[in-house]
N, C-alpha and C positions, 0 to 999 in steps of 0.2 A: 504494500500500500504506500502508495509515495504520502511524501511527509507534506502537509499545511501548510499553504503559503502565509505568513506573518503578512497580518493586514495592513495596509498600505496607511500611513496616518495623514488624518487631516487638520492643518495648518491653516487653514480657510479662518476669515474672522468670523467669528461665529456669535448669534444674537441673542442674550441670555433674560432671564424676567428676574430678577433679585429682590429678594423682599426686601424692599431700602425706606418700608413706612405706610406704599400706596396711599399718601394721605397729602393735604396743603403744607407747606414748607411754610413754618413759620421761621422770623428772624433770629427766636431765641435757640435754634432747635441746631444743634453741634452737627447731629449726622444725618443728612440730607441723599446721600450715594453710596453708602455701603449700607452694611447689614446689619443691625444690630445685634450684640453679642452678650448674654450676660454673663457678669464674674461674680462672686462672693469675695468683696474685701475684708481684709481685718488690719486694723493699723494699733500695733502694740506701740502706746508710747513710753510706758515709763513704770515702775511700780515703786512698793515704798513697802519699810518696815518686814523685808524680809530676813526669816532666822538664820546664825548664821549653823557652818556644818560643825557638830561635836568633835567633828576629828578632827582637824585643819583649822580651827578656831575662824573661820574665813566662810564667805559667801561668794562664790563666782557662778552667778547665775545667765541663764537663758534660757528663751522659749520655744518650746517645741507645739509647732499647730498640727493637728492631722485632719483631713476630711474623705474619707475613704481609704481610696488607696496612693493618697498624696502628701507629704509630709516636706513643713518648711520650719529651719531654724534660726534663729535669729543668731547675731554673734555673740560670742564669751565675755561678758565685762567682770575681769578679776576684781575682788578685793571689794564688792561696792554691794552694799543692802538694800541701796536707795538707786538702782542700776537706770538710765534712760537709754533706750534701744530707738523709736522712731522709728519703725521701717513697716513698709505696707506689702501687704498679701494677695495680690491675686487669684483665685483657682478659676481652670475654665469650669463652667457649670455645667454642660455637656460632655462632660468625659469622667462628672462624678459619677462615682459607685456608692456614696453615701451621702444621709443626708445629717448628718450633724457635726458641729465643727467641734472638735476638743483642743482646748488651751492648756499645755503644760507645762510646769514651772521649774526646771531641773537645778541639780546645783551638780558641775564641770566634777566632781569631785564623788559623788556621790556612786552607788550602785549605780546597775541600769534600770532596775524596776524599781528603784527611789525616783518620786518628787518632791516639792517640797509644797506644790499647792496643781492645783486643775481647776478650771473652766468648761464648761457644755452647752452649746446652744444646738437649738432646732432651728436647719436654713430656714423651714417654713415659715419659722417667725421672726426672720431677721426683716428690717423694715431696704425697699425699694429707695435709692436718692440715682436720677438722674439730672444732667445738668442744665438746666442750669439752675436747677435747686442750691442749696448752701449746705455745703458739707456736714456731715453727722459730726455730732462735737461729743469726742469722746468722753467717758464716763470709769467711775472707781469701781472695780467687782472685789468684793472678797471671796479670798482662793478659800479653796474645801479641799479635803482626801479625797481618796476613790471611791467612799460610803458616803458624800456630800455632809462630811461634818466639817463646820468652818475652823480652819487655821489662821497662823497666822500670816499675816503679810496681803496685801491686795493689789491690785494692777488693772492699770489705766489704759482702756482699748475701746475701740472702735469697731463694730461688724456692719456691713451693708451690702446690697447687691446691687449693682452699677453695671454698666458699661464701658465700651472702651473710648469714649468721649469725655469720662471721669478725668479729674485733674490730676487722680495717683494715678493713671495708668503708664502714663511713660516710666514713672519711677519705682513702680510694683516689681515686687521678687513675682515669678509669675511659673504656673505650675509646669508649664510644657516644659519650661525649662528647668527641672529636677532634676535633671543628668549633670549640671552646670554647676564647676567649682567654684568659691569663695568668689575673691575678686573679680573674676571673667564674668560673673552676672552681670555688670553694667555692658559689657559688650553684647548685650541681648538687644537692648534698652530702645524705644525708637527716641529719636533726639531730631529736633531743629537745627540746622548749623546756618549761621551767615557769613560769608565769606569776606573777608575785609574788603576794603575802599581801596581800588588799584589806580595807579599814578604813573603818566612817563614823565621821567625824571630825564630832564634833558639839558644836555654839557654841551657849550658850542666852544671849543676851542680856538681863540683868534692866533695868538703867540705869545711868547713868552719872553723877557728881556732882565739880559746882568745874568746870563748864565756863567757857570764855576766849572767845566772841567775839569779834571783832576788829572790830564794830561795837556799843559798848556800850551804844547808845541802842534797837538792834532786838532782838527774842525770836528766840533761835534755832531752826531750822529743822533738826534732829538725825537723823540716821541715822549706823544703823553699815554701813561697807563691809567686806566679806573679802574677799583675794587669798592665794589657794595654787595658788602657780606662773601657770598661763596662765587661770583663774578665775576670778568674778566673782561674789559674791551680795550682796546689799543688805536690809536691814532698809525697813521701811516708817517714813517722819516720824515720830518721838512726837508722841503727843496732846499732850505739856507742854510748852509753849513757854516754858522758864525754863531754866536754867543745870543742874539737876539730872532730864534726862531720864529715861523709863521706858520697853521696850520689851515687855519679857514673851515673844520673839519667836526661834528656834530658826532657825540658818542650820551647814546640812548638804553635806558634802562627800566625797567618795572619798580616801581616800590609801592609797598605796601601802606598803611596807616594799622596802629600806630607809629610814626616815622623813629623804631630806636636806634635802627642803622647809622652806619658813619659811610660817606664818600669818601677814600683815599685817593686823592691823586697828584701822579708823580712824573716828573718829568724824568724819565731814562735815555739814558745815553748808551748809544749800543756799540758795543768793544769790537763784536764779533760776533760768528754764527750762533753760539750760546751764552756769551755773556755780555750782563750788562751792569752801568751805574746808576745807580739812582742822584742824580744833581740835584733835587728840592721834592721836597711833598709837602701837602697839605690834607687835613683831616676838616669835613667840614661835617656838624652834626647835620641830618635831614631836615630835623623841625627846626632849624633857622633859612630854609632855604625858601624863596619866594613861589607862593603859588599863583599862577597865571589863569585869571577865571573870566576876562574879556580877554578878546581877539587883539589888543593894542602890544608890541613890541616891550620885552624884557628891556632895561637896558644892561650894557656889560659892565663888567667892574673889574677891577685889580685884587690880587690875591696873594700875600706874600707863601711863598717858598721857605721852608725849614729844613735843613740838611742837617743830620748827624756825624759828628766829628767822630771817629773812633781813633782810639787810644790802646794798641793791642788790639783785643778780643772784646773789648767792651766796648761800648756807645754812653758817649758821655752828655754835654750839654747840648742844646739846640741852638744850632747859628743860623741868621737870618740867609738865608741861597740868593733868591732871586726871587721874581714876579713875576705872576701867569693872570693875562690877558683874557676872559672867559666872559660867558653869559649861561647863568646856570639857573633851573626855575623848573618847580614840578606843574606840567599841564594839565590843567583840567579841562580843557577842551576837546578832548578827541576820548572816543571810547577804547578803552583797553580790552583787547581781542583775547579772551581765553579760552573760546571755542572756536571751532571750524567755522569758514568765513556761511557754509550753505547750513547749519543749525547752530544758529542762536539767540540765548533767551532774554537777551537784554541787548540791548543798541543805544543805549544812552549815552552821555558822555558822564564823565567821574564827578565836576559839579555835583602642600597635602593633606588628605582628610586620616582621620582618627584609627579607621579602618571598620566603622559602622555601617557604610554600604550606603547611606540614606546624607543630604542634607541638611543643613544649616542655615537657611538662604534667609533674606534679608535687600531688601529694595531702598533703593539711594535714589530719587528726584531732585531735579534740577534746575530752576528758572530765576533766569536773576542774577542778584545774590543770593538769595533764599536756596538754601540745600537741606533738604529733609533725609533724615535717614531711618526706615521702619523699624518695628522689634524682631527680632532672631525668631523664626520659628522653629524650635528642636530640632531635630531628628525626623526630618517629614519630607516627601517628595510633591508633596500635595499642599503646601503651605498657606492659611489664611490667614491675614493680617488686619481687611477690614480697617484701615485707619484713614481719615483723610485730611488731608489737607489742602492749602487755599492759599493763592496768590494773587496779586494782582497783576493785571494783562496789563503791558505797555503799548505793542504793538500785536495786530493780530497774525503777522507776521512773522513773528518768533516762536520759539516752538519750545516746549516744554521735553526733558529729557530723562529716558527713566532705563536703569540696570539694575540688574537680579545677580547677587550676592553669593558666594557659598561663605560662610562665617568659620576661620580656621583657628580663633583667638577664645576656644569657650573652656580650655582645660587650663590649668594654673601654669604646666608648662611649657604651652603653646606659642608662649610671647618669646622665647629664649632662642625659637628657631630660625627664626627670622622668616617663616614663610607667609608669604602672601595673602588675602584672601582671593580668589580663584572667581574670575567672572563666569557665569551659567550661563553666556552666550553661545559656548561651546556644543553643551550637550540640549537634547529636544527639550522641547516644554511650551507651556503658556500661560499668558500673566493676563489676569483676568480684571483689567480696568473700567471705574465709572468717572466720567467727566463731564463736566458740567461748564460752558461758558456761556455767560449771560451779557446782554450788551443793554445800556438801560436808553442811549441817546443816539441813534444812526446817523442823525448830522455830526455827533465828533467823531466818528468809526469814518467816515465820509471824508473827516478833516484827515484823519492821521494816514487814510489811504495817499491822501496826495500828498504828503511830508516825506523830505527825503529820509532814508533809513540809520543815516551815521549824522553825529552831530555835524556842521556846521565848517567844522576846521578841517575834515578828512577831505572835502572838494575845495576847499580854499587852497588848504597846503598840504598837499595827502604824502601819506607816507609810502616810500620804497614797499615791495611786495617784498623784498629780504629782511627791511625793515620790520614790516609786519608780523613775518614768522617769527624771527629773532625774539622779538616782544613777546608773543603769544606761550613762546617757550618758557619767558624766563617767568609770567604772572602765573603759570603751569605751577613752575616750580615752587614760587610764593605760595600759591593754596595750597599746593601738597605741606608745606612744611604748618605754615598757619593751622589747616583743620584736622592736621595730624596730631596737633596736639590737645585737640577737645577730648570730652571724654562724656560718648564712648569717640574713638578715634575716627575719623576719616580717612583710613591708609591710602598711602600714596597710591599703587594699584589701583584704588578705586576712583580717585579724582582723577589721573589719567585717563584712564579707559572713559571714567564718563564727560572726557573733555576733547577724545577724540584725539590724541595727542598723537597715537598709531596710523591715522587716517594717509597718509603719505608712502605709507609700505606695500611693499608688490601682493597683492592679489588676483591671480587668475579668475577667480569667480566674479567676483566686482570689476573687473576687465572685460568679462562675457556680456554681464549685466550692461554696465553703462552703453557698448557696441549695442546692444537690443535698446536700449533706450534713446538713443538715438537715430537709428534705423526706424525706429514706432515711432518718433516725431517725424522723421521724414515720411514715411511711409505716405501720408494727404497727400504731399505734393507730387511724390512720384505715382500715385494713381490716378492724379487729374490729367499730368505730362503725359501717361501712357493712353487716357482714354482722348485726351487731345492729338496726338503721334497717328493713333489710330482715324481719328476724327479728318486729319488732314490729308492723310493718305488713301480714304475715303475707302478704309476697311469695314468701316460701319454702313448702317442705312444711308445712301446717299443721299437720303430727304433730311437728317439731322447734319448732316452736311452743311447741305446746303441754306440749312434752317440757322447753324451758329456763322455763315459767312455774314448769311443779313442781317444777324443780330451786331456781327463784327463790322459791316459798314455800318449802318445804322448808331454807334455809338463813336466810329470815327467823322460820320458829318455832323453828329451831336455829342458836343465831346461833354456837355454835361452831364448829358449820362451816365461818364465814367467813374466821375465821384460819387453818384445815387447809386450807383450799383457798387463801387469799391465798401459803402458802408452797410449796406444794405446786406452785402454777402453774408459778412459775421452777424449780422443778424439774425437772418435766418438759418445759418447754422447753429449759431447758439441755441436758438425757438427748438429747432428738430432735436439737439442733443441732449434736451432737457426731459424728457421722459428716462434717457440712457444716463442720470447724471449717478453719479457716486452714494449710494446711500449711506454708505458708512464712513467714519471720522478716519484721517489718513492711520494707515498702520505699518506694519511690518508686512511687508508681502514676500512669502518665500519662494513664490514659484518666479516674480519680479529680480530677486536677489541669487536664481538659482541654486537657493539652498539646499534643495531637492534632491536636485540632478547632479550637485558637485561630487567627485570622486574625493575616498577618504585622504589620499593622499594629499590632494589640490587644500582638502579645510586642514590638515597636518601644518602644510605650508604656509598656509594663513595666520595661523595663530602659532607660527612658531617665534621664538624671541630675537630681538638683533642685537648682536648678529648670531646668528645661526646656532643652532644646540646640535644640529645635523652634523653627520661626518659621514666618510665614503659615499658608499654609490649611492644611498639618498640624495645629497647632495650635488656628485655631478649630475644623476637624474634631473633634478631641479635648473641645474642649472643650464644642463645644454634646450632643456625646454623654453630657456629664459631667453636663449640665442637665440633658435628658430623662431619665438615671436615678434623681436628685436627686429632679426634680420627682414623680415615681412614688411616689420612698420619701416626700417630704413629702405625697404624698395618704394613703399607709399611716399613719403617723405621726396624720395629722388626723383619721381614722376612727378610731383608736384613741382619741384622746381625746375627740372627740364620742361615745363612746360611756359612757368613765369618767367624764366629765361628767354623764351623764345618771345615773348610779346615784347618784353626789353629788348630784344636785338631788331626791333621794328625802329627804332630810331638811334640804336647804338653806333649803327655803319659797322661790324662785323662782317655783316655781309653787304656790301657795299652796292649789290644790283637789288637786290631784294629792298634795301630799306628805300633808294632812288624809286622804285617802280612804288612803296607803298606811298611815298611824300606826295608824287605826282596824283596817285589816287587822291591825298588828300585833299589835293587843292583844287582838284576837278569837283570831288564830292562838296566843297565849301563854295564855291558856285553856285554849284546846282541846287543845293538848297538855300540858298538865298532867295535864290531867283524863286523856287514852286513853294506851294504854300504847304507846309508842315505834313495836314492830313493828308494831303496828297500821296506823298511818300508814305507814310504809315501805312494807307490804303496799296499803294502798289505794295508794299513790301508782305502785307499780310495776305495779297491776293496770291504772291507768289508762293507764299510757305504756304498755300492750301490749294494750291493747282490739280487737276485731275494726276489721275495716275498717268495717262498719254502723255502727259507731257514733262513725265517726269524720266530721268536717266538712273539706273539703279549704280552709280559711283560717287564718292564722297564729292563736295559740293568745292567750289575755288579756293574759298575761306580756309577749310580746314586743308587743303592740297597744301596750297601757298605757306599756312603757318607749319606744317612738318617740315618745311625746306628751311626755314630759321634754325639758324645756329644754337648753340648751347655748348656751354662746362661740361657735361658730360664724359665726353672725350679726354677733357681735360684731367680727370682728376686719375689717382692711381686706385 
């Protein structure tokens, strides 16, 4: 019996009904697009007056909650009878197996079937606060034994059933995650992140003068260096090789707020192919540096130079060097690019696993500065998170950006390996999103349609496209380090990937993709061309023929036409395309991205690291495929321009009878349409490209005969 074919999966967007309320959206009302979820909170805050142990003369207490088959601990506080803990509980309520909560009071020291006090409630009778109610305010129980006879000591808590629109739930120990060590529970957590306030910090170096060589018989060799933080940019040599260099020369940088950085820069003088002098530096703090928030010119200033005199092995006082001639000022006019120029969500200007098999995953959004990051879902392939959040739209043009997680930071010591957390782009799946955009005024949605998209200074004085990357890299770098340090963290890995930093690496699949997508935008024109080809060759009915020639005179003796019908067109194709229009909000399309169809090795190569983790015959594999597509596009490339070569040798004189015989043409044709009136010519010219068949010759036409005989490079090159 042959074996089962493994059913084909579908990728398709698919249109879901979620119980998200079916009811009016009120203003007060938190979750409006996801699902509501109930938890069972308990927020242990503190307790008091407890005994201490007989044998250890000490009290090191904590609480132990169970509710089924789920059990949460609070931490150890040695030495304290009067202990305050503060930490909230969440269990999901759907995956209880029980319904009553027990509160137990241990002391660190004790047996294990010693307590020193318990609690019992019935969920049933725990009271309902959703938000935007006002939090349950906790209350004193005194503890009992197991036989409910009161002891001593009592404790301060809280029980409720909420959802995850609750104000503890970002900060809730949370039951999924019972597998989850100490510390590593905040890396569950969902957390807000905002991204700091990014700045080009921009150096115009004019020159410098009263420079000190320390070889006074040689012309110095003068550049400027800049260092801000872990950075590097360099001016290029001056041309003047004298004591009073010039550069005229602009060294540009990312920085962040708040400004704690220092700018270093130095004037070096270069000895030779690796060594150099330092002749003066200067250290300027950021937050004195002038911020530019009109379009009106910095002006420059003077900066003295400090050189360190060394004595031996040591650097002793600071002597005054020289002066460096600059204009220096953080802009706030231009938007800082830290995503790819075709998705981004703000355009303003600045003004390995465990070995559990399953799981961890976790969703980071993106718009703005605003970066959200959701809670960990355990141990699940199937993750619901349910949380939403809200931004405001600048333009509706920008796009919102969202990646799925694998979470590798949840054991205590996971943080010591240094690995990664691992993007789920890799392997199949699907993220099951609700979104919601409201627009309340169509005349401003109207306005902001006709605004340009960058502020203001990018079409005034725009910057280098090297410039651009350069920048985008280094405000890359800035976030990575800035929301690396929240906590729970934003690992580098994850602000790269969802900033697209990769997007410039060789992809075969995305190389197939774009080819089809650009073939599918052509495609209209080469089916109107083909059914016109036909039309004129008079392969079709020769009554629709004859029916678009009169339409073609008719609109050259009335040339108003040509505009009534030029807008008229997109008219009525837009009219017809609007039953066929897109029902769904833009997404990921796999069979668009050929995710499908790619061969394992092609997505191997995709997501492999650069450079390269490959070795052997993987790699020349890869690479001589890399040739063969190369060499393809440099045949396209070379027929492109042996062909614009050839129109440039129409007045070059290369060919000296050829471009005489086209001048002659021209001055004949510059005549002749002086003299006849415009449509005329149109009219012959259009009668001639739709001539019968009779009277057509089946051999390429003068035009293209004449331009093969032009010259071209070709020949030239080796």
């Amino acid at each position: 019996m042959p074996p089962k074919e493994k059913p084909k999966e579908d990728y398709t967007l698919k249109v879901t009904s979620p119980d998200i309320g079916g009811r009016t959206v009120k203003g007060s009302d938190k979750l409006t697009l996801v699902e509501q979820r109930q938890f069972p909170y308990v927020r242990i805050v503190r307790a008091n007056g407890l005994p201490v142990n007989n044998m250890t003369g000490t009290c090191d207490p904590f609480v132990e909650l169970k509710i089924g088959n789920y059990k949460g601990i609070t931490r150890c506080l040695e030495q304290n009878s009067n202990p305050e803990w503060n930490e909230v509980y969440a269990f999901t309520r759907d995956r209880l197996q029980g319904g009553r909560l027990e509160i137990l009071v241990r002391d660190k020291e004790s047996a294990i079937n010693e307590i020193i006090g318990c609690l019992s409630f019935d969920l049933g009778d725990t009271p309902t606060r959703f938000p935007p109610n006002s939090p349950l305010a906790p209350q004193w129980y005194k503890l009992e034994d197991r036989n409910g006879v009161k002891v001593a000591g009592e404790l301060m808590l809280a029980a409720w059933i909420g959802n995850q629109a609750d104000d503890a739930f970002s900060v809730a120990w949370h039951s999924d995650a019972a597998a989850v060590s100490g510390k590593s529970v905040t890396n569950i957590r969902s957390n807000v992140y905002l991204s700091p306030v990014l700045w080009y910090l921009r150096v115009q170096v004019i020159a410098a003068q009263d420079l000190a060589p320390s070889d006074k018989n040689r012309k110095p060799e003068a550049y400027i260096k800049a260092v801000l933080g872990n950075l590097v940019s360099r001016t290029t040599v001056s041309k003047d090789k004298n004591p009073n260099p010039t550069w005229n020369e602009e060294v540009m940088f990312v920085a962040a707020e708040p400004f704690d950085d220092h700018l270093i820069l130095s004037v070096e003088d270069r000895m030779g192919a690796n060594k150099e002098v330092c002749l003066g530096r200067s250290v300027i703090p950021l937050h004195q540096v002038e911020k530019r928030l009109m379009p009106q010119a910095i002006g420059a200033q003077w900066i003295n130079l400090e050189k360190y005199v060394a004595e031996g092995e040591e650097k002793t006082e600071v002597k005054f060097a020289s002066r460096l001639h600059l204009r220096i000022f953080l802009d706030g006019l231009y938007h800082v690019f830290d995503e790819t120029t075709y998705y981004n969500s703000d355009l303003r200007a600045t003004s390995p696993k465990d070995g559990r098999g399953t799981t961890d995953a976790y969703c980071v959004a993106k718009y703005g500065r605003k970066w959200v990051r959701t809670s960990t879902i355990v141990d699940s392939y199937a993750p619901k998170w349910n949380e939403q959040y809200c931004w405001d739209v600048y333009d509706p043009y920008t796009v919102v950006t969202i990646g799925v997680f694998d979470n590798c930071h949840l054991q205590a010591g996971d943080k010591n390996d240094g690995t990664g957390d691992p993007r789920l782009g890799k392997k199949m799946g699907e993220l099951h999103l609700a979104v919601k955009f409201s627009c309340n005024n169509w005349i401003n949605l109207l306005h902001t349609y006709s605004q340009p998209l960058l502020p203001m200074m990018h079409y005034l004085q725009p910057l280098s496209v090297y410039q651009l990357d350069s920048l985008r890299h280094q405000a890359t770098y800035i976030l990575s380090l800035r929301l690396g340090r929240s906590d729970p963290p934003l690992r580098r890995e994850v602000v790269e990937y969802m900033l697209d930093t990769g997007v410039n690496r060789w992809s075969l699949r995305r190389a197939n993709a774009n080819c089809e997508r650009v073939m599918t935008c052509l495609s209209g024109i080469v089916v109107l061309w083909r059914q016109f080809d036909q039309i004129r060759h008079w392969k079709i009915n020769s009554a629709i023929t004859v029916l678009i020639y009169l339409l073609f005179v008719a609109m050259v003796m009335c040339p108003k036409l040509i505009l009534t019908a030029f807008f008229l067109a997109p008219f009525v194709l837009g009219v017809w395309c609007f039953p066929k229009r897109p029902r769904h909000p833009p997404h990921m399309d796999t069979k668009l991205s050929h995710a499908e169809t790619a061969q394992p090795d092609v997505l191997d190569e995709e997501f492999d690291s650069f450079p390269s983790s490959k070795q052997g015959e993987a790699l020349k594999t890869r690479y001589d495929r890399l040739r063969g597509i190369s060499g393809r596009l440099m045949i396209i490339i070379g027929d492109l321009a042996t062909q614009l070569e050839r129109i440039h040798a129409l007045v070059s004189w290369r060919d000296s009878r050829a471009t005489a015989m086209f001048l002659v043409f021209c001055l004949i044709a510059c005549f002749l349409v002086h003299k006849v009136q415009f449509k005329y010519l149109v009219l012959v010219i259009g009668t001639y490209a739709m001539r019968p068949p009779r009277l057509r010759v089946g051999v390429p036409s003068i035009p293209k005969n004449f331009l093969r005989r032009l010259p071209a490079k070709t020949d030239s090159m080796l």
